[in-house]
N, C-alpha and C positions, 0 to 999 in steps of 0.2 A: 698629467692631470694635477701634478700641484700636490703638495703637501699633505692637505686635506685627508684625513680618515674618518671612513664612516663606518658605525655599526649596524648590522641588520640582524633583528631578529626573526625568529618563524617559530610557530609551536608544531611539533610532530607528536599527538598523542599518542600514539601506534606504533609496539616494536616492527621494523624491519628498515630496508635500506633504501633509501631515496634518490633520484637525482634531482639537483635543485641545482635551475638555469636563473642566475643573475643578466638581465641586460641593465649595461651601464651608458647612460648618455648625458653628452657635457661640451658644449661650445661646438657643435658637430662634431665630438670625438662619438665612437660608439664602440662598445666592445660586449660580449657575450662569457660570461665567467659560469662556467658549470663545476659543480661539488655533488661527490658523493657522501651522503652521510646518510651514518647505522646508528638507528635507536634499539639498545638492546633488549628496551621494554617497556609493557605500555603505562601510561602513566595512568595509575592506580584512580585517582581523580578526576578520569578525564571526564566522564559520563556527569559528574558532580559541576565540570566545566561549560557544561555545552547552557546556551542562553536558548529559550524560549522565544524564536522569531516570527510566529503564527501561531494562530491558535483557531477553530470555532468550538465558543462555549453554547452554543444555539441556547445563546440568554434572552434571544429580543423576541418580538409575537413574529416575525415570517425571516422563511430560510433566505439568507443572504444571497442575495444573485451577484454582486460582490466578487464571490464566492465560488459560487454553484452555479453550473448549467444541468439541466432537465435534458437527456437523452431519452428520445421517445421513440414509440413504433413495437410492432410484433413481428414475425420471421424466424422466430426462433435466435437471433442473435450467434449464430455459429456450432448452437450447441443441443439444436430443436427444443429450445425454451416453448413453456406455452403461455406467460405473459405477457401483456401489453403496456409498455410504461408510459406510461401519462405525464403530462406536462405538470405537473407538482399535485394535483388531484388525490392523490395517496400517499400526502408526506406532510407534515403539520408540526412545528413547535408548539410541544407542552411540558410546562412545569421545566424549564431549560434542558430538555431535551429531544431531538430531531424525534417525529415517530414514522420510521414509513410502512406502511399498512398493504398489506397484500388480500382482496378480497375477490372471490367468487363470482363471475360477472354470468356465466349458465353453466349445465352441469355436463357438457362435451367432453370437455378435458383435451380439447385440441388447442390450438394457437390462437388468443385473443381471448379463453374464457377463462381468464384470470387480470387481475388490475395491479399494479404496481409502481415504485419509481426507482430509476436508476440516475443516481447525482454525481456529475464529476466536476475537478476542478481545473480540466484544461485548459490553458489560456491566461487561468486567473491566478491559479498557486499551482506552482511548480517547484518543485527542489531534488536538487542533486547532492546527496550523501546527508545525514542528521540521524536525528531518535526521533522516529516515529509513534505516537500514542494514540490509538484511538481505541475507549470507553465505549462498551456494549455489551447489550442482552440478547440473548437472538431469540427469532421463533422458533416453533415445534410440529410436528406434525410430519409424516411422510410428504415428501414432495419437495418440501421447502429448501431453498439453496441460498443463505445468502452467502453475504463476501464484504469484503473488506481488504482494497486493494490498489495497484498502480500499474498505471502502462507509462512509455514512454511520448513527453509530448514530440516525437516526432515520428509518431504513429501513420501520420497522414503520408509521409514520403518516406519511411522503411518498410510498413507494415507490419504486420507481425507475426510471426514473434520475436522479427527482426530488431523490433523496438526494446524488447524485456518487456515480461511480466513479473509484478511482485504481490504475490498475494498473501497478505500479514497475516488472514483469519478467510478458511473458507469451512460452510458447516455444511453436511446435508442430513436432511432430518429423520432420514430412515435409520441411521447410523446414532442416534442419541448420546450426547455425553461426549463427543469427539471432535476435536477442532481440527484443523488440516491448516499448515504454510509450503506453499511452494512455491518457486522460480523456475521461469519460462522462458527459455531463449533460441536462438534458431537451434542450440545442439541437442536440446531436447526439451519438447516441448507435449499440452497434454498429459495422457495418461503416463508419456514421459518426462515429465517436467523434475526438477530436482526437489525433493518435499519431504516432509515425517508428520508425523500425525501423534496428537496428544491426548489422553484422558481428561476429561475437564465435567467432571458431575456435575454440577451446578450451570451451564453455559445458558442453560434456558432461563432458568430461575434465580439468577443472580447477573450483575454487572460484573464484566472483566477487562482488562487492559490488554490489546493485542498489541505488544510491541515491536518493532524495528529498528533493529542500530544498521547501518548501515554508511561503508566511508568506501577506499580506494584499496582497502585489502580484503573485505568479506562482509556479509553481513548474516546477521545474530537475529532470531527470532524469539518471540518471548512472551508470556503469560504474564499479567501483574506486576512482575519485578525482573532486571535483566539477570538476578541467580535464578531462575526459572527458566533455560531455554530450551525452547521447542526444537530449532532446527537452525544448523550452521550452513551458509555455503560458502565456498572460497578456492573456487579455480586455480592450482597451483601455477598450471601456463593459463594466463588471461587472452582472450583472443576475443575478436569481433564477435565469433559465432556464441560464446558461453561466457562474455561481459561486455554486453549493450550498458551498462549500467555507470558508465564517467557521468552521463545526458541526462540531464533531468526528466523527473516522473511528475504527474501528476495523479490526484485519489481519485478512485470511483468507488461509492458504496448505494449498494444493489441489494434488491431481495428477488431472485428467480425462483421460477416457479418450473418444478418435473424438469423434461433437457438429457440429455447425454447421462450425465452423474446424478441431479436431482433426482430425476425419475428414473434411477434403475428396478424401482420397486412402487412403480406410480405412484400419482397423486389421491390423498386421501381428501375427497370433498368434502367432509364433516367436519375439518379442523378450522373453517377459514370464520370469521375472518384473523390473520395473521401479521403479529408487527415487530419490526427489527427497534430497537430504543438507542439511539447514540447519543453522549452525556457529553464526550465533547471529543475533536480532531488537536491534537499539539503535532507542534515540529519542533524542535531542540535540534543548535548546531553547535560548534566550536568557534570560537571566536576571533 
């Protein structure tokens, strides 16, 4: 190939060992140059490195469809929910931030006699591996379940929980003061899913940051700041069954109502009407 020398750089934030496939092609030569290389450590800056490539600040008058799609219907949704999500009907920008409203529709307490929205952004925003932020106040009341979370966009042809689930912030209200993360994958999934659960007094009555780092060796859960974390996970053998997570996710944030978890201690019908506040959605990646 001639004389010619080239340099290539690559950033590796993240202590451990790599392998990194060069293909090289030039006049119909082609060749395949593979290197192992070991970062002994992470680089202290990296999280200060990562650029802000999305964002919603829900600063305009209506939710970005953009953006968002409206997942609608009642059924319980896998987990004997008893809301019905409505096609935006119970989700409204004010004052730049998303409100979605969970209200009372009769006093059954069966499937359909509650109103809600559930917003995701498959199709539209997807991302594989970054810092996740999203800004919120939750409801209160027994019953209430929301979430703040991701599956994988190729849900439709693995299923799941063959897809992964990530879920940044899950509350339920009987439980007050207590936030839940957990990951969802074919090797345990559910009540067995990988999670910890955190003290957080204020979740009702205050805005917090449910954060996610998340790259090719683990990912980091996190309160307001990533020295705050909630819960680590990091498969030491990676396999298909317990890391669907190379594939891009996309967010759904939801407020359910009773279900499986919500309702282990019913729905309290005096607390409604009920609203989840999000301030805004960021993604930070490395560059």
């Amino acid at each position: 190939m001639g004389d010619n020398i080239y340099e290539l750089e690559i950033y590796l934030p993240r202590a451990g060992t790599y392998d990194v496939d060069l293909h090289v092609y030039k006049d119909g030569f082609e060749e395949l140059l593979t290197k192992q290389i070991t970062i002994a450590q992470d680089d202290p800056d990296y999280l200060d490195n990562m650029t802000l490539v999305w964002s919603d600040e829900f600063d305009g008058t209506e939710i970005n469809t953009d953006y968002w799609t409206f997942e609608t219907g009642s059924g319980g949704w896998g987990n004997n929910e008893l809301q019905n999500y409505t096609n935006g009907d119970n989700a409204e920008i004010a004052d730049g931030k998303l409100i979605i409203t969970v209200r009372k529709e009769n006093e059954f307490k069966v499937a359909g006699s509650y109103t809600s929205t559930r917003m995701i952004s498959k199709g539209k925003k997807e991302f594989t591996y970054g810092r996740m932020e999203v800004r919120a106040k939750l409801p209160s009341g027994t019953g209430m379940w929301p979430a703040i979370w991701m599956l994988g966009g190729n849900i439709s042809t693995e299923g799941w929980p063959a897809c992964g689930e990530i879920d940044i912030m899950e509350y339920v209200g009987y439980q007050p003061d207590v936030v839940h993360a957990t990951v969802h994958t074919t090797s345990g999934s559910g009540a067995n899913g990988d999670g910890s659960s955190k003290a957080l007094e204020t979740a009702e009555e205050a805005f917090h940051v449910y954060g996610l780092i998340w790259d090719a060796k683990e990912m980091i859960f996190y309160i307001d700041s990533p020295e705050n974390v909630t819960h680590t996970y990091a498969p030491f053998n990676k396999t298909a069954s317990n890391w669907p997570f190379d594939l891009s996710q996309f967010f759904i944030l939801n407020v359910a109502v009773g279900g499986n978890w919500g309702g282990v201690q019913g729905v309290d019908n005096t607390i409604f009407p009920q609203s989840m506040a999000v301030d805004y959605v960021r993604v930070y990646q490395s560059n």
